[in-house]
N, C-alpha and C positions, 0 to 999 in steps of 0.2 A: 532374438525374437524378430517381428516383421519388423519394428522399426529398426533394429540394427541391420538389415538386408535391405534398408535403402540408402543407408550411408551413414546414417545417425548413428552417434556412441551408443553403446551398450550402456555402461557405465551408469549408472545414475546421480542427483548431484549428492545423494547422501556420501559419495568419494570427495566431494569440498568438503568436506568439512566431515403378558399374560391374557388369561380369558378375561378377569376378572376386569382388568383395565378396561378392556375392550369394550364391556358391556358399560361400564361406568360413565367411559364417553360419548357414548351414543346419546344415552340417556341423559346427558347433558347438552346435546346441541343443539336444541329446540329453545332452552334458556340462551343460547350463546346469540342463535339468530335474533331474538329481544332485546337484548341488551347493546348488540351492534348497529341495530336502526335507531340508537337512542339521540345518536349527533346531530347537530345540524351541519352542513356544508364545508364551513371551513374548517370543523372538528375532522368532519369524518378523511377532510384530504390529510391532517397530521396524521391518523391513524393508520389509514391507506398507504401513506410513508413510509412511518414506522413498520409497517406490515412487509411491504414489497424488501426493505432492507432487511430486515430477517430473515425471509425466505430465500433471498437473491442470496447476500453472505454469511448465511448461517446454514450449508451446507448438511451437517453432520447432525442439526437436529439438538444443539446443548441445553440444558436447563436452563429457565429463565426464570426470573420470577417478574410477575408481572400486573398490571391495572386492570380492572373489572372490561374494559373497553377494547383493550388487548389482550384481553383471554380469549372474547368473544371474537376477533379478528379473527386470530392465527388459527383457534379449534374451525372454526369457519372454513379457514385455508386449509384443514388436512395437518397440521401441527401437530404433531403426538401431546396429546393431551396428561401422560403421565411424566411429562417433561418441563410441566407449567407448574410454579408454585402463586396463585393469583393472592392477589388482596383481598383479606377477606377469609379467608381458606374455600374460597368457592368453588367447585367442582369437586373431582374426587381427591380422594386423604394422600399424602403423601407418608404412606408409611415405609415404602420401601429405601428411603431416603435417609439412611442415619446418619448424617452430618447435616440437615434441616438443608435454611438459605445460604450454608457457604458451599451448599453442591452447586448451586445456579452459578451461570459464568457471567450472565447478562441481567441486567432489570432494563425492561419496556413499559413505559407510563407515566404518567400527567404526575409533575410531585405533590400537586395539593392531592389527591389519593394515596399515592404510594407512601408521600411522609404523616398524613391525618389518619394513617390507619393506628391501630391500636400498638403502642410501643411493642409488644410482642407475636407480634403479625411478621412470617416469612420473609414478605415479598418488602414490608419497613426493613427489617436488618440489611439483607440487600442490597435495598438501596442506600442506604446509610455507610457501606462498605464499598462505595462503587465512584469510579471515575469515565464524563463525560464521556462519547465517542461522535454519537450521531443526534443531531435533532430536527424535529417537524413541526411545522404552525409555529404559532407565539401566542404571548399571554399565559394563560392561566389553561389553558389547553393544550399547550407545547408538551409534545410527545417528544421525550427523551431516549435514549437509547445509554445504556452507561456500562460500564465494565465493572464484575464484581471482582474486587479485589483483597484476598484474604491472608495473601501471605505476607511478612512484614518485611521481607527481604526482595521484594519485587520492586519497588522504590528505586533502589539501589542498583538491580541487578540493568532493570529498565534504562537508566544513567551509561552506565558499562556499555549495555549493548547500542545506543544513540553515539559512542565513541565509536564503536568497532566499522559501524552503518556508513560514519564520515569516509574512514581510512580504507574500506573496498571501496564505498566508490568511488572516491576519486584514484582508486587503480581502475575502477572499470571504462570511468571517463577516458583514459589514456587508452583505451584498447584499442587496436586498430581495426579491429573483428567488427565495431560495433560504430554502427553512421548513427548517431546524437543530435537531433535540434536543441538547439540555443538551450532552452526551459529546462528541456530534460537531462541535458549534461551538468544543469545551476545543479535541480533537484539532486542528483548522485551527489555532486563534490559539497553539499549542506547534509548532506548523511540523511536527505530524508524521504528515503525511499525505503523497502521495507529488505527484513534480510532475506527473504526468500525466495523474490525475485532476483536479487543480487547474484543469488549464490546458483541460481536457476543461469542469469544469464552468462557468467563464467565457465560454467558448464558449457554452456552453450556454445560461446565463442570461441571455445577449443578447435572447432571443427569448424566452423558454419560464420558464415554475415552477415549480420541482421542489421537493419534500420529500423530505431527507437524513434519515435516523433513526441512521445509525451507518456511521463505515468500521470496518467487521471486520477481527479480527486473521485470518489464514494458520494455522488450527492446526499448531500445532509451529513456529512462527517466532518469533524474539527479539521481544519486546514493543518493543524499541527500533528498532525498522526502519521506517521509513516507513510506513502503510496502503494498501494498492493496492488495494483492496476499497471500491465503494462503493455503499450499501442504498436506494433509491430507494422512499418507498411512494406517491407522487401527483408526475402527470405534469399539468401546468395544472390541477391541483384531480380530477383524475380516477385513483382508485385503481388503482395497480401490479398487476392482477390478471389472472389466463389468460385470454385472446382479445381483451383490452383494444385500442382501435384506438392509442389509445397509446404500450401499450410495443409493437405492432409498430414504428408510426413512430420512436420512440427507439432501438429494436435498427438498425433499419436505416441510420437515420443515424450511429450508433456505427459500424458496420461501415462504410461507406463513408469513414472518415478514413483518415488514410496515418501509418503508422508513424514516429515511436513513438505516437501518439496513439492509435490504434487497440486496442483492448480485447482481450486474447486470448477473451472470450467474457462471454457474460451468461445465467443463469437466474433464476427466479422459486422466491423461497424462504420463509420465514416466518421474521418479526424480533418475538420478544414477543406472538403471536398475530395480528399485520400482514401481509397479502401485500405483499412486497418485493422491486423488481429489483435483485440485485446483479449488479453490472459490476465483472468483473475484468479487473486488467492483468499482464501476465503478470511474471514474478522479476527478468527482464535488467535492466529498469530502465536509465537514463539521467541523468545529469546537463548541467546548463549551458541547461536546455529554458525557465526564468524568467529576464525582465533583473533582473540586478544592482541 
């Protein structure tokens, strides 16, 4: 492909390792605008939050189930409306859904709503199945972000894979392919970087140089989660900078991998007064992607 005919592997890192709807929500965003001017100030930035982090890492659009205040955001934002299960059963039915709230991957929303809703309310189960990620505002307004969790071997499997996370990186620390600051060679050898980047940059450093200066934290996510952000400022000795031949050739060979490996996206941003490409992956996340 083009990016193999500029030097870039071929290879990808997967070798590591209705109508009905439509009208429905139309005719619901009229309520959605009402319900979103309901905040005052310091509400509406936890939502605003909440919002921009789903949009931004929530690439592929999952089901969420979610707060009267967060329905009206994201249908607001263009959110596929038959992909929301809200509190309340507010908007349209969720019939197409035969596994209810354990189809949702995420709950977004304030817990004195999501938990005072009616013990057999969706977007309650949910959350009641669901562990921490990201949060906005405080108090009794604190917009949450939480991962819904249904399988009972994810626990477990989550443990395994937090071993595997340690033992690549600290091989990838060791790489010679790859120039690390201080932070970000800690982050690799405490295994708390994510697998997908890992397994993206061993790929990478088969061939190629790069300098790492930092995987960034997700503002508003648990400092304990994985890193899935990661800051590139020199591509074979040549700076991370706009119209760089480059980071074209790098964007486009990131895009060209096949999921999960594949980046929800990449910009060019400033790390400490550095131009730096960060490549992000998107929230879904994966396990089991390193051997054992």
């Amino acid at each position: 492909g083009q990016a193999a005919s500029r030097g870039w592997p071929a290879w990808a890192p997967a070798a590591v390792a209705g109508v009905l709807v439509a009208l429905a929500a139309i005719a619901w965003v009229p309520s959605a605008r009402h319900l979103g001017g309901s905040a005052d100030t310091s509400d509406q930035r936890a939502i605003d939050g909440a919002r921009g982090w789903v949009l931004a890492n929530l690439p592929s659009r999952p089901r969420l189930a979610v707060d009267d205040a967060m329905w009206a955001a994201l249908v607001d934002a263009g959110y596929p409306v038959d992909q929301l299960a809200p509190v309340g059963g507010l908007g349209p039915d969720r019939a197409g859904w035969p596994g209810g709230w354990a189809e949702c991957r995420y709950t977004v929303g304030r817990d004195r709503v999501l938990l005072g809703a009616d013990p057999a309310d969706a977007a309650r189960l949910a959350r009641q199945s669901s562990s921490p990620v990201a949060a906005f505002g405080e108090g009794d307004d604190r917009v949450e972000v939480r991962r819904v969790v249904t399988d009972p071997d994810a626990a477990a499997e989550a443990l395994r894979d937090a071993s595997t996370r340690i033992d690549a990186g600290a091989g990838l620390a060791r790489n010679p392919k790859l120039g690390l600051q201080p932070g970000a060679a800690a982050l690799l050898r405490r295994g708390a970087v994510d697998s997908r980047p890992l397994s993206v940059l061993a790929a990478i450093s088969g061939q190629h140089a790069l300098t790492v200066v930092d995987f960034p934290a997700v503002p508003g996510e648990d400092p304990r989660l994985p890193r899935r952000l990661v800051a590139v400022s020199t591509i074979d000795g040549e700076p991370a900078r706009a119209g760089a031949t480059v980071v074209t050739t790098l964007d486009q060979w990131l895009r060209a991998q096949q999921p999960p490996y594949r980046p929800a996206g990449t910009e060019l941003s400033d790390e400490g007064g550095t131009s730096v490409l960060v490549v992000r992956f998107d929230a879904l996340g994966a396990t089991g992607l390193l051997p054992p």
